[in-house]
C-alpha positions in Angstrom: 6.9 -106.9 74.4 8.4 -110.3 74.1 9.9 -111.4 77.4 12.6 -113.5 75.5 15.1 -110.5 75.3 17.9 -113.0 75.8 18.7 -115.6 72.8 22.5 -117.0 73.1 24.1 -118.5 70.0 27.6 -119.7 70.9 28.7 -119.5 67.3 28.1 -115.6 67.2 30.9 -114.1 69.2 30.5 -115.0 73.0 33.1 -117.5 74.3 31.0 -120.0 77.0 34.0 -119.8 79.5 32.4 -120.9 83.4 31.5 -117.6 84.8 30.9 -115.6 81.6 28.2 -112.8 82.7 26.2 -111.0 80.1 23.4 -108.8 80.3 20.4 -108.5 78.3 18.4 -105.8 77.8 14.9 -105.1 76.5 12.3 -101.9 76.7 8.6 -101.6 76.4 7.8 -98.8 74.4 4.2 -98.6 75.6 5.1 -99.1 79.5 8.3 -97.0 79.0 9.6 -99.4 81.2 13.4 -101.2 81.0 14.0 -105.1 81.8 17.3 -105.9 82.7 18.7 -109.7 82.7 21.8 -110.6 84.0 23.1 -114.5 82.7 26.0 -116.1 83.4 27.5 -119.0 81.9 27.5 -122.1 84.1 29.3 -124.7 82.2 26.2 -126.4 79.9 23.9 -123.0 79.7 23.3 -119.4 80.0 21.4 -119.4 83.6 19.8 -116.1 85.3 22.6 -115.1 87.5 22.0 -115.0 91.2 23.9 -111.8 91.8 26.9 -111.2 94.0 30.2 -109.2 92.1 30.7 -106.1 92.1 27.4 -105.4 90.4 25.3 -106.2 93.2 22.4 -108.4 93.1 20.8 -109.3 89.7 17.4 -108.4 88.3 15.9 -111.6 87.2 14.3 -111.0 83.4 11.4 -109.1 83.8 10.4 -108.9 86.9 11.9 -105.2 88.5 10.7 -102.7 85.7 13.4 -99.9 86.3 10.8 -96.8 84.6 12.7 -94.4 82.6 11.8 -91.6 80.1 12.0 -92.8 76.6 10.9 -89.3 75.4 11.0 -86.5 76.7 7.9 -83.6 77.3 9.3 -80.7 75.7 7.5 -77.3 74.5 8.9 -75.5 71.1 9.4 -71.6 71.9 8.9 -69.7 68.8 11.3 -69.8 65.6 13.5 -67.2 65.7 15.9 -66.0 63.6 19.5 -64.1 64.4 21.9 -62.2 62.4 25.7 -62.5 62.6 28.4 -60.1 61.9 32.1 -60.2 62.4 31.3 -59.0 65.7 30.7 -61.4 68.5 27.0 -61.1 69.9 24.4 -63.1 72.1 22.0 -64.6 69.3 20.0 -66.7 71.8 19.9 -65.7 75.4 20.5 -68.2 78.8 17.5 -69.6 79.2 17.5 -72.2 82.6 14.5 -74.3 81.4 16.2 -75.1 78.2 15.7 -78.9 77.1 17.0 -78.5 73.5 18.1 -76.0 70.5 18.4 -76.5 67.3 20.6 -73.8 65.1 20.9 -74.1 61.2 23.0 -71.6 59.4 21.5 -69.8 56.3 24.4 -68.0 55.6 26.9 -68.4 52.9 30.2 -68.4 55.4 31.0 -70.4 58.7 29.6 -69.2 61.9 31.3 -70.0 65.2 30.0 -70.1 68.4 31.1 -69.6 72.0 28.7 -71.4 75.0 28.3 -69.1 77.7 31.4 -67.2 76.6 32.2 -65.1 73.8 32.8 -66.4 70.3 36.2 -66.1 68.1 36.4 -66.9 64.4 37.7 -70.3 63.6 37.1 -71.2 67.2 34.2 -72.7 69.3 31.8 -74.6 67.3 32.1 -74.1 64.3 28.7 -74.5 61.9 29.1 -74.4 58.0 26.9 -72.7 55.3 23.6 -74.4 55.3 24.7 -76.8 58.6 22.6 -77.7 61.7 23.4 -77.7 65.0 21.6 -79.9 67.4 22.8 -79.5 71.0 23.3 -82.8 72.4 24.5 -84.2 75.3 28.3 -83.4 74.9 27.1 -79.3 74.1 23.8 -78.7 75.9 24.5 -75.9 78.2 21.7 -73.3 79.0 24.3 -70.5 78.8 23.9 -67.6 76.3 25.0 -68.8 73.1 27.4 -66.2 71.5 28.2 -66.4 67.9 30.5 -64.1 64.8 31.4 -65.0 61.2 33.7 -63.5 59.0 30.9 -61.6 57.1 27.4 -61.9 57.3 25.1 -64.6 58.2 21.6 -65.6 59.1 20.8 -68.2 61.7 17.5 -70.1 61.9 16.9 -71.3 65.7 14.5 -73.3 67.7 14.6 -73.5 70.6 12.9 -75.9 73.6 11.9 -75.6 77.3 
């Protein structure tokens, strides 16, 4: 991983005002870990800052990995599939060690779905014939997942713990 995260050219954007503060960031895939810079703009050059602010002190380019997770352990649960009717129903149960769920519609109508509460047509999330769901951050829920069309539909899932 290059340690030169940080390369300032004054003609792309940044204004060199006295006090100007940026951050830089870089990660090290292998490591995992994350180097955090913070410069500020001292009338000639971009210097490390020396803290103070309401940011606290600053971490000086590479020298206080903060570790995260770049990826995530996860273990696949089997494929499943579900059926959906115009009848609400639970087509893949709460689950508290849930890390992820995908849901891809086979179907040849919309199917909508209710998180942790019962579905309605044309409400909830709404997938589309031969659309995949990927619960994110903004929809992961562990909840039951509840889902009707108006029709009939089939629902490919995986799901992870």
């Amino acid at each position: 991983m290059s340690r030169d995260v940080f390369d300032y050219d004054s003609t792309k954007g940044l204004s060199s005002a006295d006090g100007q503060t940026v951050v830089a960031i870089a990660a090290d895939p292998t490591s995992k870990a994350l180097f955090v810079a913070t410069y500020v703009w001292n009338g000639s050059a971009w210097v490390p800052s020396t803290g103070g602010g309401g940011g606290g002190g600053a971490v000086t380019q590479g020298t206080v990995p903060w570790i995260v997770q770049a990826t995530q352990v996860i273990t696949p649960l089997a494929p499943a599939t579900a059926s959906v009717t115009n009848v609400d129903s639970v087509v893949v149960a709460s689950n508290a060690s849930r890390k992820g769920l995908i849901v891809i519609n086979l179907g040849l109508v919309n199917v909508n779905f209710g998180c942790g509460a019962t579905s309605i047509l044309n409400g909830g999330i709404t997938l589309i014939p031969n659309g995949t769901w990927v619960m994110d951050t903004f929809t992961f829920t562990t909840s039951a997942i509840h889902a009707i069309c108006p029709g009939a539909a089939t629902l490919a899932i995986q799901e992870y713990n």
